[in-house]
C-alpha positions as CSV (number, residue, x, y, z in Angstrom):
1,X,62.8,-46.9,-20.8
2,X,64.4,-45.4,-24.0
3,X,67.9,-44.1,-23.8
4,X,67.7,-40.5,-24.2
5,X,69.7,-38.3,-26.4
6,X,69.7,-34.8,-26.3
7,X,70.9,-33.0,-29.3
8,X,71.8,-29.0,-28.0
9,X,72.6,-27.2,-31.0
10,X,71.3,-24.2,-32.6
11,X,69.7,-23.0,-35.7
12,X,71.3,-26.1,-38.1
13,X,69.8,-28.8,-34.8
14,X,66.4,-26.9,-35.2
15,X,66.6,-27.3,-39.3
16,X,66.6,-23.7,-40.7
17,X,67.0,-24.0,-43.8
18,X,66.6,-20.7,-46.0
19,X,66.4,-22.3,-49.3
20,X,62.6,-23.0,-50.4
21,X,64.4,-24.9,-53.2
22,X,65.8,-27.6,-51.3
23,X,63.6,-28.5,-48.5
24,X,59.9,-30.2,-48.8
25,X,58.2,-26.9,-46.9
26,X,59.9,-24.3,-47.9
27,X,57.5,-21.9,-46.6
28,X,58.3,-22.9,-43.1
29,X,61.6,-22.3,-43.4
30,X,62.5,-25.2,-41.5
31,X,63.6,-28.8,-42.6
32,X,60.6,-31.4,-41.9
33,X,60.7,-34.5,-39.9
34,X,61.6,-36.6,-42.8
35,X,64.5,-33.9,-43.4
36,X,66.3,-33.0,-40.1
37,X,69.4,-34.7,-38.9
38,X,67.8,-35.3,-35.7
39,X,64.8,-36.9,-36.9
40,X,66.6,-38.5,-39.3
41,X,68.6,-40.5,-36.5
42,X,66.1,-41.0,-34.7
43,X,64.7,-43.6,-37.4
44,X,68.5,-44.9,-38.0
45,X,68.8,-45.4,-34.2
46,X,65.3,-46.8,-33.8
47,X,63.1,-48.2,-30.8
48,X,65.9,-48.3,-28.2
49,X,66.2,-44.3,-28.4
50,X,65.2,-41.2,-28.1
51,X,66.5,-38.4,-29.6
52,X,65.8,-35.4,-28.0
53,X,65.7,-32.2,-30.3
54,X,66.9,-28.7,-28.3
55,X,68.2,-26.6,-30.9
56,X,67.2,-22.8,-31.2
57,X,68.3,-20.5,-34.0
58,X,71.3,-18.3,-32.6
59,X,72.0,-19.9,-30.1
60,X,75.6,-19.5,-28.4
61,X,77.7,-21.9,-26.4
62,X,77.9,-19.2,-23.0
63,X,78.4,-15.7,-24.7
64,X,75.3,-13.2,-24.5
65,X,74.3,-11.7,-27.3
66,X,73.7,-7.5,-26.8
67,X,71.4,-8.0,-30.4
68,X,69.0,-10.7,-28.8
69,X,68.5,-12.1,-25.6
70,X,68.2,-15.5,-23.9
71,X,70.7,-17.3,-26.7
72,X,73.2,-17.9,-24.3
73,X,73.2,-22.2,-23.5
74,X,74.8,-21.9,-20.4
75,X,71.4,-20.8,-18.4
76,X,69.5,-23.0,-19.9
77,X,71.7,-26.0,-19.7
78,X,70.4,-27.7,-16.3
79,X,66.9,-27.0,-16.7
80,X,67.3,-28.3,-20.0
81,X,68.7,-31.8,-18.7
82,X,66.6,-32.5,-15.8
83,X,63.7,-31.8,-18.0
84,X,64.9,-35.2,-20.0
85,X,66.6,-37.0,-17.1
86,X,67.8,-39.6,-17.4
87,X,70.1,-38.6,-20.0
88,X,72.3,-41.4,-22.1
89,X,74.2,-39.2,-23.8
90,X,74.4,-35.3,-24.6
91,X,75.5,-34.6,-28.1
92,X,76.4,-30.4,-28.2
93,X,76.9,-28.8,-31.5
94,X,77.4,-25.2,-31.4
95,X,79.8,-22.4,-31.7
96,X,78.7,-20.9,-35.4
97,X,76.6,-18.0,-33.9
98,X,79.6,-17.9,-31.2
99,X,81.7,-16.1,-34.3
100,X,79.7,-13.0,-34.8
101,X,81.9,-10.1,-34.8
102,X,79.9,-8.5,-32.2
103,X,80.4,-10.3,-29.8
104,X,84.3,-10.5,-29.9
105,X,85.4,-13.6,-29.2
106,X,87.8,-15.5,-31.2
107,X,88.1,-19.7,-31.5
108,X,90.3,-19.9,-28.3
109,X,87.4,-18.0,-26.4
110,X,84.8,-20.2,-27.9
111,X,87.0,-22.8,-27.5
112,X,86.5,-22.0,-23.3
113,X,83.1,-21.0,-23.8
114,X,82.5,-24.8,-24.4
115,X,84.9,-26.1,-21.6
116,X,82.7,-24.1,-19.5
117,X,79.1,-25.6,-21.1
118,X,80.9,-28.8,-20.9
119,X,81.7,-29.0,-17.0
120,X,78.4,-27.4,-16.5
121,X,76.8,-30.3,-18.1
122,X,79.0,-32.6,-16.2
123,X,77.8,-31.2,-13.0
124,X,74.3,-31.9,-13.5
125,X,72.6,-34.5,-11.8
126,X,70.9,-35.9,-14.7
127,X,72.8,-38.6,-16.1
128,X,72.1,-42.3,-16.5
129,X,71.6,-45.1,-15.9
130,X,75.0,-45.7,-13.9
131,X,75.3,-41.8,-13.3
132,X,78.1,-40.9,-15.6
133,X,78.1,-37.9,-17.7
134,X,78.3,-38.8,-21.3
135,X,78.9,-35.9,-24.0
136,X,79.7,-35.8,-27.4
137,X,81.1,-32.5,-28.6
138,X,80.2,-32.4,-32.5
139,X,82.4,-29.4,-34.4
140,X,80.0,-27.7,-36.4
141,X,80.8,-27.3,-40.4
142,X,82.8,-24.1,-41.0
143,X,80.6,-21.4,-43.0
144,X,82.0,-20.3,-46.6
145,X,83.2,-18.0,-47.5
146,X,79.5,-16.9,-49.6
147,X,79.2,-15.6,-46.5
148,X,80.5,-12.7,-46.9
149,X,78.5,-11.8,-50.0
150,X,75.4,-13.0,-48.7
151,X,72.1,-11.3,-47.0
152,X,73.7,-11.9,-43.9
153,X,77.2,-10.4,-44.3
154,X,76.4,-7.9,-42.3
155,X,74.9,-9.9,-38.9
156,X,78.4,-12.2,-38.9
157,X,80.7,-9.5,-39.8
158,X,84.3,-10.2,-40.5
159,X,86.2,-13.1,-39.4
160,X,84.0,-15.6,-39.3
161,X,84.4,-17.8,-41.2
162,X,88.3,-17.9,-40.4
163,X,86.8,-18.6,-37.0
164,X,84.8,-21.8,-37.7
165,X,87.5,-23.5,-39.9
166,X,89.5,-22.9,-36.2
167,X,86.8,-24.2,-34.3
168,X,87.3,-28.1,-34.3
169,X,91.0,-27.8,-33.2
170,X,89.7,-26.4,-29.8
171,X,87.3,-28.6,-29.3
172,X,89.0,-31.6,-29.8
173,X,91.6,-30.2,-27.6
174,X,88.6,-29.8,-24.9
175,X,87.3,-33.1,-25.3
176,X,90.5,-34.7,-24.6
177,X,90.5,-32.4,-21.1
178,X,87.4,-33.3,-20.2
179,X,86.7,-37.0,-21.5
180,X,84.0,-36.1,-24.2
181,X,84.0,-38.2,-27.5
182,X,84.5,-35.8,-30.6
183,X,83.3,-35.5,-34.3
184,X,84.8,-32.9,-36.4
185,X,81.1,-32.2,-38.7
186,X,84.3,-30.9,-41.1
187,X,85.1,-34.4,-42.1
188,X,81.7,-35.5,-43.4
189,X,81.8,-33.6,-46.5
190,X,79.0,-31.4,-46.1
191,X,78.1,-28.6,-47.3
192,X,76.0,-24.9,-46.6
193,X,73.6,-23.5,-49.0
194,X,73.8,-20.6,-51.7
195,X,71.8,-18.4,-49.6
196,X,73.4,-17.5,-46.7
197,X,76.6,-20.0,-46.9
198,X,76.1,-21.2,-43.0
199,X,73.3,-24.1,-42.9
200,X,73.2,-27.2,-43.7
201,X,71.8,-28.6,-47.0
202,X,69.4,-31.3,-46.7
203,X,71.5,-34.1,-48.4
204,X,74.2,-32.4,-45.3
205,X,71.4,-33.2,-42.8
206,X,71.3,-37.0,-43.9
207,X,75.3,-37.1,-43.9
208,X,75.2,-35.9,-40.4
209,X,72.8,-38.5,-39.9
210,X,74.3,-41.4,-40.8
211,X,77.4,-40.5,-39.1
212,X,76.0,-40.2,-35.9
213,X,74.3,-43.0,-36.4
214,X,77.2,-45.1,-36.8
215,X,78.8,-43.6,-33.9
216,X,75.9,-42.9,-31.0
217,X,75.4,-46.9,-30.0
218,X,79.6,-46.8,-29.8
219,X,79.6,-45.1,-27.1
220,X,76.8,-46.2,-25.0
């Protein structure tokens, strides 16, 4: 059997990308499989994995969202990982939709919020194959500051963006609790689109890519 990799992210896992200029369909508004990150390491990886895409656009780390339902990962979580037991290795990236201004929480809350999803994920009896939980908590790329200027001002509100540049300092900080490995997406030089300033370009997708690709057999 594959070692399986589940990727929980949200809408920059599930490869929304709001540009028709930069990505092959643009119609679909969603990177292809020759464009996500996830597919993209799947190929790097190769035969001896399988790379598990779970990411859904808004997606929080436990906070519900009063706008839209069911966006909280923390239900879905354990369903989620026996549906792909065993699991190798759970790599989380979330904590972008986390910073809307509605739902109030700042990067120490968010911060917790994936402490929680973290020791949920530990506590699930899904791992393998010698039973040990294996996470890797990925801090997302801050959005600009376009942001604020952009069609979707208004849905992340204020603040923001100062809350995702705070982000990988809590998680790190989290991982170190909790014995996760840690990637700070912040160090990979990517970068959003002109649109709405928060998702991942499609040279960003292949960066991401590559790096996990270089790190994923490290810590198997």
């Amino acid at each position: 059997m594959r070692r399986h990799i589940v990727c929980l992210g949200d809408s920059n896992t599930h490869g929304y990308c709001p540009d028709p200029a930069d990505c092959a369909d643009g119609s679909q508004f969603r990177f292809n499989e020759e464009e996500r990150w996830t597919c993209l390491l799947q190929k790097a990886l190769g035969e001896p994995y399988l790379v598990i895409e779970e990411g859904l656009s808004g997606r929080t780390t436990v906070f519900d969202d009063p706008v839209e339902e069911w966006l909280s990962a923390l239900p879905y979580l354990r369903p989620c990982l026996k549906t792909h037991k065993p699991v190798s290795l759970l790599v989380i990236m979330l904590g972008t939709n986390d910073t809307k201004s509605r739902l109030s929480a700042n990067a120490y809350s968010i911060g917790r919020g994936m402490e929680r999803l973290i020791q949920a994920a530990q506590s699930v009896d899904c791992w393998g194959p010698d039973g040990r939980p294996n996470i890797l908590i990925v801090a997302p790329k801050a959005i600009e500051e376009g942001v604020y200027t952009s069609p979707v001002a208004d849905e992340m509100g204020p603040g923001c963006v100062e809350k995702t540049r705070q982000l990988a300092a809590e998680y790190q900080e989290v991982a170190r609790r909790n014995s996760c490995a840690f990637l700070d997406a912040n160090t990979l030089g990517l970068s959003c689109n002109s649109i709405d300033f928060m998702h991942l370009t499609r040279e960003s997708h292949a960066k991401l890519a590559a790096a996990l690709a270089q790190i994923i057999p490290t810590l198997m």
